[in-house]
N, C-alpha and C positions, 0 to 999 in steps of 0.2 A: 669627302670633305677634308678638308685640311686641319688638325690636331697637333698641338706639345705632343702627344704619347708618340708612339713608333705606331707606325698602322701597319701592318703585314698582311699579306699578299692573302683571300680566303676564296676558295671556289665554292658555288653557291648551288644547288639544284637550281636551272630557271622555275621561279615560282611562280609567273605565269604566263601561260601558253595556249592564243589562238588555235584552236580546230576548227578552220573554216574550210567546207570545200571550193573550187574553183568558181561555181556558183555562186557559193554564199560570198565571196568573197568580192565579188563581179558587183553582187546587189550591195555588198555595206561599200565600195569605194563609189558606185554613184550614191546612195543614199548622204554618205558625205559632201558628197560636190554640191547634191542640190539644196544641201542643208547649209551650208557655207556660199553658194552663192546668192543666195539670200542675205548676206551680211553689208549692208551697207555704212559707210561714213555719212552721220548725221550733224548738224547742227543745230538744230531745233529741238531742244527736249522737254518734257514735261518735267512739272517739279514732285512728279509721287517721290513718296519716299520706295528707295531699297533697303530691304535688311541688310545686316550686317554679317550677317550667314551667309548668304548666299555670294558675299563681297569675299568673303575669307578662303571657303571653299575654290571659286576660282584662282585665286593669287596658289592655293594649296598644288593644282593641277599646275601654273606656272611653275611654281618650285619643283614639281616633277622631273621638269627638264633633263635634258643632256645636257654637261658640261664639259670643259675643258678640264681634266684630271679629278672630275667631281667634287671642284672646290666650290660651283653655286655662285658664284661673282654677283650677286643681286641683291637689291633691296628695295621691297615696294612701300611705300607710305599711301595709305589709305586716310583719303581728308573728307567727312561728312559737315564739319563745321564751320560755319557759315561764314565767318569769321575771316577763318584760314583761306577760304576759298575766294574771298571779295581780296584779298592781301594776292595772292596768286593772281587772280585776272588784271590787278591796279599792273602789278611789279610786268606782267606779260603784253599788255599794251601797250606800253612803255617802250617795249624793246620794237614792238610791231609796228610802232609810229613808223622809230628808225627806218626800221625796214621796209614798209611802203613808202617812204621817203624818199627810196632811193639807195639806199644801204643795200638792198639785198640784188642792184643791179637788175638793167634791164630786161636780162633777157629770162632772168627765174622771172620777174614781176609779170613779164609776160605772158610763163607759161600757166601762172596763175588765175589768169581771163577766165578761163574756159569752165573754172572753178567756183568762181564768185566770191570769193576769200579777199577779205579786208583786214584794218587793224582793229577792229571792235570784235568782243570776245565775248561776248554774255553768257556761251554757255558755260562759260569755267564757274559762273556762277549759279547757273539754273541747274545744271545737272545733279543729281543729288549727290553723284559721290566723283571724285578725282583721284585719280593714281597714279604718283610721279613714282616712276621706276627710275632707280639709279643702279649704276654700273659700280661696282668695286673694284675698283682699277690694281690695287693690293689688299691684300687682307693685314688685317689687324689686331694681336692679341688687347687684355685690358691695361698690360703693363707697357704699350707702345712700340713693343716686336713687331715690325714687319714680317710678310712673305710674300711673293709671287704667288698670282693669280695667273692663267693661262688661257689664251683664248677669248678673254673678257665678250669683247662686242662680240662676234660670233655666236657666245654662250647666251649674252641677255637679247640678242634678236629670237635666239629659239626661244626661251622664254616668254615673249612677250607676243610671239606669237602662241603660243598653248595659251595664254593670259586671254588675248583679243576670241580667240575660239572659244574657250569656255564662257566667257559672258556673251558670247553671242545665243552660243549650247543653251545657256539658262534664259534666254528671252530677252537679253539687254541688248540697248544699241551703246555705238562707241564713235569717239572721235577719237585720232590721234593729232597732237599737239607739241611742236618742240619749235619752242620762241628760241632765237641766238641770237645774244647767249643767254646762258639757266643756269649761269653760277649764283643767282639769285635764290636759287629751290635750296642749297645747301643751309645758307643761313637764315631763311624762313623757315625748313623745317628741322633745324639741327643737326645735318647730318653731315660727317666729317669728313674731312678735305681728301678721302681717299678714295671718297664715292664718290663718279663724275652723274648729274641728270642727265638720262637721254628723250625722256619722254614724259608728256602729261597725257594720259588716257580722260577723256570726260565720259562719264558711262550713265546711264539711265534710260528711262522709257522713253519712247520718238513722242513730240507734242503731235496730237491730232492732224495738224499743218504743216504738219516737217515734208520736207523736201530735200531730193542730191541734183545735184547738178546732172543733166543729161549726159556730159562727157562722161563720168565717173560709170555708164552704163557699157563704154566701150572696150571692152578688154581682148588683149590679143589672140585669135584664134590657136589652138594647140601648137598646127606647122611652123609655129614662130615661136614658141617657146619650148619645144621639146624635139631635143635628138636622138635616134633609136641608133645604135650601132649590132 
């Protein structure tokens, strides 16, 4: 991460280190797959409450990540308050009007169908918890110093993927959500004009009745997504 001090160069012993034989190694990457394709985008959720541990922990496995020069470009706001979250869905429908209106063009609108996605958003408010991730487009000391951040979106898409896996990991469902535009997240939740929002995550337990759309079921077979040379 990026520092005022001088940071110098330190080589490290790797501190930790898979011993997996070819085996084991065979069984934890299906064990993954099947654990992960179990992950679906919901919209239907119950109103249990999540802890707040277990919300934190997650975001902890995002900040994990790789980054671009290991400056960490991110920032997540965790919103449990009711409040906050009825202000998010008003200000996101808003924009969704637009956009099913006609804003977002025929042929996105279209590809939309298969989806069953409208401008009404209840769960921004049913969900127990939301997480607008923002991007930090520059970093910024407290005295108004700039610097270069490198990589940004690159770095908060890995991010937010470790984010979407680990609340999956710990038994939560997720929507991902991104009204345009979300320059509305910065001054609802205070946060400065050097962080851009790229996402509202809605995360909690699927309602009894929850349902995905059948398409969401079709995913492209490997020979179309993967090259061996």
């Amino acid at each position: 991460m990026f520092a005022r001090e001088k940071l110098t160069f330190e080589a490290l012993p790797l501190p930790d280190r898979a011993k997996l034989n070819d085996e084991q190694m065979r069984q934890a990457a299906r064990a993954f797959f099947e654990t992960m394709r179990s992950r679906h985008s919901i919209r239907d959720f119950a109103p249990t409450e999540v802890p707040q541990e277990i919300i934190e922990n997650c975001i902890r496995t995002a900040g994990s990540a790789p980054s671009g020069a290991n400056h960490q470009p991110w920032h997540f706001v965790a919103i449990r308050n009711p409040d906050v979250k009825a202000e998010i869905r008003k200000a996101a429908e808003k924009e969704e009007e637009a956009f099913y209106a006609g804003g977002g063009g025929d042929e996105w609108i279209k590809a939309l169908e298969p989806i069953g996605t409208g401008p009404e958003k209840p769960h921004l408010e049913i969900a127990p918890w939301l997480i607008v991730i923002f991007a930090q487009r520059y970093g910024e000391f407290d005295d108004g110093t700039t610097y270069k951040n490198y990589y940004v979106n690159e770095s908060v898409g890995i991010a937010t993927g470790f984010l979407i896996a680990a609340l999956h990991h710990a038994g939560l469902s997720t929507l991902t959500h991104t009204p345009n535009p979300m320059k509305f997240l910065n001054q609802l939740l205070k946060r400065p004009k050097s962080e851009k929002p790229v996402m509202i995550l809605a995360i909690g337990h699927a309602a009894e009745h929850a349902t995905v759309p059948a398409v969401a079921k079709i995913k492209k077979p490997l020979k179309e997504i993967l090259t061996v040379l």
